[in-house]
C-alpha positions as CSV (number, residue, x, y, z in Angstrom):
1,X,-118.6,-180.1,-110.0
2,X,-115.9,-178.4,-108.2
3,X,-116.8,-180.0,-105.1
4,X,-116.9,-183.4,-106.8
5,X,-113.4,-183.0,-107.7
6,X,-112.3,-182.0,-104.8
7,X,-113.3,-184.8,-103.0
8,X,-112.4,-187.0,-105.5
9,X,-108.7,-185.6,-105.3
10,X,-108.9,-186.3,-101.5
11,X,-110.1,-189.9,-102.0
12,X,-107.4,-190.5,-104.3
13,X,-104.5,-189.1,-101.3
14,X,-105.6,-191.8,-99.2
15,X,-105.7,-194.6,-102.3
16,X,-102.6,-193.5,-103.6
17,X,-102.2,-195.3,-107.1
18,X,-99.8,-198.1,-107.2
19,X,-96.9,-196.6,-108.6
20,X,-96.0,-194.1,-105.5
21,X,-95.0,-196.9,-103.3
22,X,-92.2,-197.6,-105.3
23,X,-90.8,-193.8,-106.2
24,X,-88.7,-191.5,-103.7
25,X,-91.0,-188.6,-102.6
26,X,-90.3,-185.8,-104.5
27,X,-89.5,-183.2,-101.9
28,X,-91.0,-179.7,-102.4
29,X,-89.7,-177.6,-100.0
30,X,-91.6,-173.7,-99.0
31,X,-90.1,-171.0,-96.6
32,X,-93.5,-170.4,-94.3
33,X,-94.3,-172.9,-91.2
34,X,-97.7,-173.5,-92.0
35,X,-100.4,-172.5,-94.8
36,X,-99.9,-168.9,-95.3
37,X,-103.5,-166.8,-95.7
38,X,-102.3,-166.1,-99.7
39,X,-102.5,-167.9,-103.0
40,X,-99.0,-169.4,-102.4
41,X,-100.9,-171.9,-99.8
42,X,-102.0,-173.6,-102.7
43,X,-98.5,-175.8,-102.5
44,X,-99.8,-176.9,-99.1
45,X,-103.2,-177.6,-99.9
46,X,-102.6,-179.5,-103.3
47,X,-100.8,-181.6,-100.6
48,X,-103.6,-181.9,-98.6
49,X,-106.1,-182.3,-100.7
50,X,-104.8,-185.2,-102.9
51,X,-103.9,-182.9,-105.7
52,X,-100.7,-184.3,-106.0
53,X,-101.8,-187.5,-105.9
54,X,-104.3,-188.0,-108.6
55,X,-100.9,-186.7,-110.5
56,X,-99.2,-190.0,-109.6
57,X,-96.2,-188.1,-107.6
58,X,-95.8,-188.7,-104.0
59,X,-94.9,-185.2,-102.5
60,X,-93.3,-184.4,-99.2
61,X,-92.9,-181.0,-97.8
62,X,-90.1,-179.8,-96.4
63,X,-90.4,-176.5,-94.2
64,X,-87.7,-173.7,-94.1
65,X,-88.2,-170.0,-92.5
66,X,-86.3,-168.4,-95.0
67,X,-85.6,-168.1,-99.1
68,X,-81.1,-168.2,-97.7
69,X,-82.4,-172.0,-95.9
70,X,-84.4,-173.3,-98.7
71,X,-81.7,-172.9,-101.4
72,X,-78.9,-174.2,-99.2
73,X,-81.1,-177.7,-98.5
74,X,-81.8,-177.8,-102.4
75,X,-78.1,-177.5,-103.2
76,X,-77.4,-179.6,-100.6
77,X,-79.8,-182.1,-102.0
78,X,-81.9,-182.3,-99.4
79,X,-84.8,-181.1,-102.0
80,X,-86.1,-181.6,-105.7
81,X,-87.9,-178.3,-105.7
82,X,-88.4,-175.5,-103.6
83,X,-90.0,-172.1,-104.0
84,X,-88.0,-168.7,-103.2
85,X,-87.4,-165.2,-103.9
86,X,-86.2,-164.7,-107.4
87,X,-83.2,-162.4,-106.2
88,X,-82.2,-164.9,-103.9
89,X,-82.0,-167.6,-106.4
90,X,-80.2,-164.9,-109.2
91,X,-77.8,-164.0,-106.7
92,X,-77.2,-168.2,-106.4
93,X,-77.0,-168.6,-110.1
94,X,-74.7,-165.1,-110.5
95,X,-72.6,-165.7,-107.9
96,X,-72.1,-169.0,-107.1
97,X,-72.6,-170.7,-110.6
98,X,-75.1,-172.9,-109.4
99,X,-76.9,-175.0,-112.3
100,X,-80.8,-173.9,-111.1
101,X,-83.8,-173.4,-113.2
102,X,-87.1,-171.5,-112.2
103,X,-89.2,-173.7,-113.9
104,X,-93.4,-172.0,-112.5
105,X,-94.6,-170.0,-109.9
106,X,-97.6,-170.7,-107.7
107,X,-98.0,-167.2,-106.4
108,X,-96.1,-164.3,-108.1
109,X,-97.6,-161.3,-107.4
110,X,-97.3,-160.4,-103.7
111,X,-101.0,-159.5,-102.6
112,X,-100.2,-155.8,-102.1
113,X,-102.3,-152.2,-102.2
114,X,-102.5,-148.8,-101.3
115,X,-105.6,-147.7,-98.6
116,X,-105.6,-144.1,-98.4
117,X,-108.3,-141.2,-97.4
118,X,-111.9,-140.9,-98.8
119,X,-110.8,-138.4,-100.4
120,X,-107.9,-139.8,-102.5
121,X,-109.2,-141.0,-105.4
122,X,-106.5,-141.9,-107.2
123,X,-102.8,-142.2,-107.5
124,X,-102.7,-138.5,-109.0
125,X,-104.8,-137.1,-106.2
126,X,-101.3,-138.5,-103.8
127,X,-99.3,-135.2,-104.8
128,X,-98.5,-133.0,-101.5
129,X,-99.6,-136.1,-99.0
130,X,-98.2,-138.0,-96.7
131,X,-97.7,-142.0,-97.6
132,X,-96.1,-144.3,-95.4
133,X,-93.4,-146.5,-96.4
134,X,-91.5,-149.2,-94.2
135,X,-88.3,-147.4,-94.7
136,X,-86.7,-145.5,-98.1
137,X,-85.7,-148.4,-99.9
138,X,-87.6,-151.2,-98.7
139,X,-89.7,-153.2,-100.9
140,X,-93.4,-151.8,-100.5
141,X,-91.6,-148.5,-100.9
142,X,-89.5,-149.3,-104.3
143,X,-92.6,-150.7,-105.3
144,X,-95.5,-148.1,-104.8
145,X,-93.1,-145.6,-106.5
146,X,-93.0,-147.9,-109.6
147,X,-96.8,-147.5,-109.0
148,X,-97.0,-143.7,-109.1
149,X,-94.7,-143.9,-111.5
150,X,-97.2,-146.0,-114.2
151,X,-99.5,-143.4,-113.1
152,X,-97.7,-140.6,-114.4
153,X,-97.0,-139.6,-110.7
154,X,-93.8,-138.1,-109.8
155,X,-93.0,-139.6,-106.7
156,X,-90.7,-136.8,-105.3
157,X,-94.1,-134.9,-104.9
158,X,-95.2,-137.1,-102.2
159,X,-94.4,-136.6,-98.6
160,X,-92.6,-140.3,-98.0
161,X,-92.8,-141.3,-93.9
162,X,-90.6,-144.2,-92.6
163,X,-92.8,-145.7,-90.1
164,X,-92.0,-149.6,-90.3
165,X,-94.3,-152.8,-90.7
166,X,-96.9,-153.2,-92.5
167,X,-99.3,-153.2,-89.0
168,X,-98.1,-150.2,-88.0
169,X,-98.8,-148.5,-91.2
170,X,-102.1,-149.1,-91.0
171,X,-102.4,-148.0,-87.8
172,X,-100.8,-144.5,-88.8
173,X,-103.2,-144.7,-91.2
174,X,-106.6,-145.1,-89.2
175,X,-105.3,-142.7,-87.0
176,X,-105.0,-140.1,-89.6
177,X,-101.2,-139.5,-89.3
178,X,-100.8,-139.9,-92.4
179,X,-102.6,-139.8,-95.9
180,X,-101.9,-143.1,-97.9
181,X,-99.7,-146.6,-97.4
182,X,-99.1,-149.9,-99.2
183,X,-100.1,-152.5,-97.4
184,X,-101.3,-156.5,-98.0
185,X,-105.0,-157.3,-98.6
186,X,-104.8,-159.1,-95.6
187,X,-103.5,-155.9,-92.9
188,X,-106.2,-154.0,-94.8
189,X,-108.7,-156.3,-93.8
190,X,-107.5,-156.3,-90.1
191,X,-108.0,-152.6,-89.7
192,X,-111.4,-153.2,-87.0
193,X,-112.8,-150.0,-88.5
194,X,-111.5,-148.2,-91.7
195,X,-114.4,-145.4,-91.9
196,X,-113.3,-142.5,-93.6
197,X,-110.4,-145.1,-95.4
198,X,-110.5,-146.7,-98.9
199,X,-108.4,-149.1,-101.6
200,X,-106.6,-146.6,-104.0
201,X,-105.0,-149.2,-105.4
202,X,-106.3,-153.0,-105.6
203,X,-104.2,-155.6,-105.8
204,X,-104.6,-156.6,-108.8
205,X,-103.8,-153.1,-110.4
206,X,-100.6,-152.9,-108.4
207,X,-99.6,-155.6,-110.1
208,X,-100.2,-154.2,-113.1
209,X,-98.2,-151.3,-112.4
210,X,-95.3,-153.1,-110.2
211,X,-95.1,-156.6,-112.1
212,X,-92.4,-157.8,-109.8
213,X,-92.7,-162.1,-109.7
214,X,-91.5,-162.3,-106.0
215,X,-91.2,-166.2,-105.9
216,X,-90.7,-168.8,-108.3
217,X,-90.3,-172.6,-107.5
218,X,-86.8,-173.9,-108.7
219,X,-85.1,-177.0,-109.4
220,X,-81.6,-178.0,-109.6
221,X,-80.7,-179.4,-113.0
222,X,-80.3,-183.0,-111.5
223,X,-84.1,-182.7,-110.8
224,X,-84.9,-181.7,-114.0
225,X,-82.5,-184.8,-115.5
226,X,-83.8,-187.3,-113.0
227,X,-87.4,-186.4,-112.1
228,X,-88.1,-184.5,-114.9
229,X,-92.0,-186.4,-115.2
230,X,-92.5,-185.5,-111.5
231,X,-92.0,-181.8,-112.0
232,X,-94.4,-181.5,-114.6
233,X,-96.6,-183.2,-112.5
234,X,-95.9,-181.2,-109.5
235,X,-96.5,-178.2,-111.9
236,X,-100.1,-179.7,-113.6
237,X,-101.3,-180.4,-109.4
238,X,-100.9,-177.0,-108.1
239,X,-102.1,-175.3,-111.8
240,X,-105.0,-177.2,-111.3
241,X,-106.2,-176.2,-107.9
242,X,-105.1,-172.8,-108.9
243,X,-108.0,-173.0,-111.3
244,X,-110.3,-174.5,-109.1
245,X,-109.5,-171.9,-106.4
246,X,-109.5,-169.0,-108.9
247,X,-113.2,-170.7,-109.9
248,X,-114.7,-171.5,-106.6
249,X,-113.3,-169.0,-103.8
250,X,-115.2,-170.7,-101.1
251,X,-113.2,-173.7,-102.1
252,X,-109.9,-172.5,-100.7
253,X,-111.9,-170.8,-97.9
254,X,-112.7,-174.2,-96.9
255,X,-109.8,-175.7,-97.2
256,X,-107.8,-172.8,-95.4
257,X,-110.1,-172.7,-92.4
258,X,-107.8,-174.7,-90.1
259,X,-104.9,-172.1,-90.2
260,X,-107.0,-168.9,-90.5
261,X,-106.8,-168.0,-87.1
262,X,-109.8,-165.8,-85.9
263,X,-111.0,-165.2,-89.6
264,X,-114.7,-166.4,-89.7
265,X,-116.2,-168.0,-93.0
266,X,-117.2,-165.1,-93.9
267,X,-114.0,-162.9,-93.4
268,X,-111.9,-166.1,-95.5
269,X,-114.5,-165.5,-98.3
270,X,-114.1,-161.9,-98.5
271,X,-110.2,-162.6,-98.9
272,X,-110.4,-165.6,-101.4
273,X,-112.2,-163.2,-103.4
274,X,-109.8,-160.5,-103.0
275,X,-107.1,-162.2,-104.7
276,X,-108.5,-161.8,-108.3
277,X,-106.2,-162.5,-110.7
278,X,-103.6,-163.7,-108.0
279,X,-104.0,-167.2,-109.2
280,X,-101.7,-168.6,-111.0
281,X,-103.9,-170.8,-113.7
282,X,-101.8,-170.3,-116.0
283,X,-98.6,-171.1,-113.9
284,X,-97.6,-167.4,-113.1
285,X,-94.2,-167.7,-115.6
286,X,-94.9,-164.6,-117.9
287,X,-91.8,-163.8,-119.8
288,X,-92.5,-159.8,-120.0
289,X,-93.0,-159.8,-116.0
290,X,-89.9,-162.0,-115.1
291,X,-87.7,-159.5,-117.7
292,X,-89.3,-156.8,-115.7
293,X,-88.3,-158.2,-112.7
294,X,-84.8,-158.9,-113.2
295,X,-84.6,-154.9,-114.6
296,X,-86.2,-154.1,-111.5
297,X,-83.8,-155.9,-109.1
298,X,-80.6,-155.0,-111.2
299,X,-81.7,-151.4,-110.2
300,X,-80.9,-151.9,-106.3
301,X,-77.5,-151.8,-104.7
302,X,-77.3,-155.6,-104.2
303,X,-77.0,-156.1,-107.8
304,X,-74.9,-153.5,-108.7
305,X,-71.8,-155.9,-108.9
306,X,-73.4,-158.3,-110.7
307,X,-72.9,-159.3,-114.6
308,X,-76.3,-159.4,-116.1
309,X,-78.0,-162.9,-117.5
310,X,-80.4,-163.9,-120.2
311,X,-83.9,-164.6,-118.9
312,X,-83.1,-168.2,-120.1
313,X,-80.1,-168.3,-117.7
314,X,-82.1,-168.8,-114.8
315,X,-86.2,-169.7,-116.1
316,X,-86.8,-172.5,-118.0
317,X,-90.1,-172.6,-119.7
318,X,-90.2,-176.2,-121.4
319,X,-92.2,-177.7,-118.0
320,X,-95.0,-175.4,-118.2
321,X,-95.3,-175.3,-121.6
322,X,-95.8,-179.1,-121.6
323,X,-98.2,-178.4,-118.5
324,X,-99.9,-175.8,-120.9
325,X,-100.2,-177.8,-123.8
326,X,-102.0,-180.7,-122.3
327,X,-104.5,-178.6,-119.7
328,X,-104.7,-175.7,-122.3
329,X,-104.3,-172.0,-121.0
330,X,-106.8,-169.9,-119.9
331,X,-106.7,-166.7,-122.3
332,X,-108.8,-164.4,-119.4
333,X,-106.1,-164.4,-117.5
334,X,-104.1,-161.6,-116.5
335,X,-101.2,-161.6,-115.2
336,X,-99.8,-164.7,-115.5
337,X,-99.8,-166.1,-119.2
338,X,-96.9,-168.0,-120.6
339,X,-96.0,-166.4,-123.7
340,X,-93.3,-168.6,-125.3
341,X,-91.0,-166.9,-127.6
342,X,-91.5,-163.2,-126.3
């Protein structure tokens, strides 16, 4: 069935329904270069794959390295939509008074673990070890101590090691230099030979833990005045082939195969299922976990300064719910469900 639909959402790309010839694309725009090996490529491949299409919007993609690039083209209107860090577009709203609404997000949790020793078998067991960080501060750091912290894990009991990206982490790691380190599901699975290693954490319980939202997509209020129907169905297209990702892992597999580099079918199926809960099928906007990220941001230095703003200031939930109330939610899921009114 799955496949069915897919192919029927790529028929419908190439007959694109009447109504597209005569509308402005509405012009997403996403800070990596190509498809990146995580749920958030689902923007690209709704693209691709017609999604947005059988939806009746005509979408274009516009490409930007970097969260500072993407929300100077949206102010500049160069863009109806584009997805970025959330402190990046508080830090807009805060300080530059800039009218901008997180409205979904395709991908919130990052895809983040902690691999440590055999014999770690849990968080608890980290007390006295060594665990490698990027650097005191950074964000894998900031966030595995929220870990160990949910864990009941005093994080000044573990031996913290700056050793710098994510790579070399892991190398540090296989080697035996040090004990433990947060790392993405993807590094993990690049290590050529983790005997002796294992997943402490998984990603989906480091979510749990650390329920920091990283991106959101936003809009500028114009879009949501002007194109307000081509958000929502920008929003219903990529909630969809969440589902049908979330459903069918070999699916985006597939569909990612072009841009997976040396990854063999085999290698893309172990990491489609690896993301879990990562989906967003219920458009990744929980109210408790954006809350908990803003708390979680106004804790670092670069919001020190800053007045603090109602969650409603900066998300607005009407799109999704509309999105939700026609395709229904999915109750399983977790994180991810929109909880209106909490």
């Amino acid at each position: 069935m799955l496949r069915n639909s897919l192919a029927l959402a790529a028929t419908l790309a190439v007959m694109a329904p009447w109504n597209l010839a005569t509308a402005e694309p509405f012009r997403l725009i996403v800070t990596h270069l190509e498809p990146p090996l995580v749920p958030n490529s689902v923007m690209d491949l709704a693209h691709e794959l017609g999604y947005f299409a059988q939806e009746g919007v005509e979408v274009e993609l516009l490409r930007f390295e970097q969260t500072p690039l993407a929300l100077a083209a949206l102010r500049a209107g160069e863009g109806d939509m584009a997805n970025v860090s959330v402190d990046g577009l508080l830090h807009l709203i805060i300080r530059q008074g800039e009218d901008m609404r997180a409205v979904f997000s395709p991908n919130p949790a990052l895809p983040f673990l902690i691999a440590g020793r055999d014999d770690i078998a849990s968080v608890t067991d980290l007390k006295g070890r060594t665990f490698g960080v990027g650097r005191l501060g950074s964000l894998d750091h900031s966030l595995s101590t929220q870990v160990m912290e949910a864990a009941d894990m005093a994080p000044d009991q573990v031996n913290m090691v700056a050793l710098g990206q994510p790579g070399v982490r892991a190398q540090a790691l296989a080697a035996g230099r040090i004990d433990a380190t947060t790392m993405s599901i993807g590094v993990w699975m690049s290590i050529p030979d983790p005997f002796g290693l294992h997943v402490i954490v998984p990603p989906d319980a480091y979510y749990e833990a650390a329920p920091v939202v990283n991106k959101v997509n936003a809009v500028p209020a114009r879009t949501l005045e002007e194109r307000r129907d081509d958000v929502v169905a920008v929003v219903r297209a990529i909630t969809r082939l969440s589902r049908d990702f979330a459903a069918d892992p070999s699916a985006w597999a597939d569909a990612i195969a072009p841009y997976a580099g040396s990854l063999d079918a085999d290698q893309r199926l172990e990491l489609a299922k690896s993301f879990g809960a990562s989906w967003a099928v219920n458009g990744g906007f929980e109210r408790h976990d954006l809350r908990f990220t803003q708390a979680w941001l106004y804790q670092s230095e670069d919001f020190a300064d800053l007045p603090t703003i109602e969650l409603d200031a900066w998300a607005d939930f009407s799109i999704l719910e509309e999105v939700l109330a026609e395709i229904g939610v999915i109750e399983a899921d977790a994180p991810g469900v929109l909880q209106p009114g909490q």
